[in-house]
N, C-alpha and C positions, 0 to 999 in steps of 0.2 A: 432473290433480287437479281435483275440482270438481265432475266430470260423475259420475250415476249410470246405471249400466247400460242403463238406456233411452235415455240421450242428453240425459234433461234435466239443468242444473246444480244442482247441490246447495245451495239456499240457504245453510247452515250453514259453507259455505266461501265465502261472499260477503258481500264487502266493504260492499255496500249492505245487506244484512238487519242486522235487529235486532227485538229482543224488545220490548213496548212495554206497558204498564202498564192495559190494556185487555183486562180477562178475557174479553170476545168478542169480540176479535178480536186476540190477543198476538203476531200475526207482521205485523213493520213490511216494505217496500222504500222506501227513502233514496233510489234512483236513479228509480221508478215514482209513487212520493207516496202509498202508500196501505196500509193494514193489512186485516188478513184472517185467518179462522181459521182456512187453510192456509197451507203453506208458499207464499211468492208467485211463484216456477215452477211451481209447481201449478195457480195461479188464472191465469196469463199464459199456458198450457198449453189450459187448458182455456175457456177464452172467445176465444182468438185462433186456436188448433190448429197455431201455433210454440212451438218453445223459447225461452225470454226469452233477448232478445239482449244484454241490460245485464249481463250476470252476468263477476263484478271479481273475482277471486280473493286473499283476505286475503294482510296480505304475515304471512309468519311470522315471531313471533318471536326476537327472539334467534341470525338466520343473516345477517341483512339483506336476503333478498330480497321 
């Protein structure tokens, strides 16, 4: 869970993203310090040419994991 088909993770299942109140640049990373107008596996993708290594998978709801 987490990772999309290309192998990079899916920010929207990470614990460190967040939405941020900055309409150019509304995608936060908590674990990286920085916002951006892509998703931030995207931008950690494409300036470093790895997959972000910080990516935390939320815990879900309501199962306790």
């Amino acid at each position: 869970m987490g990772r999309e088909e290309s192998g990079s993770p899916n920010c929207l299942a990470c614990r460190h993203f967040y939405i941020t109140y900055d309409p150019l640049r509304p995608y936060g990373c908590r674990a990286m310090g920085f916002k951006s107008r892509e998703y931030p596996a995207q931008v950690v993708h494409a300036s470093s040419g790895i997959h972000c290594q910080l990516f935390a998978a939320k815990k879900l709801r309501g199962t306790g994991e």
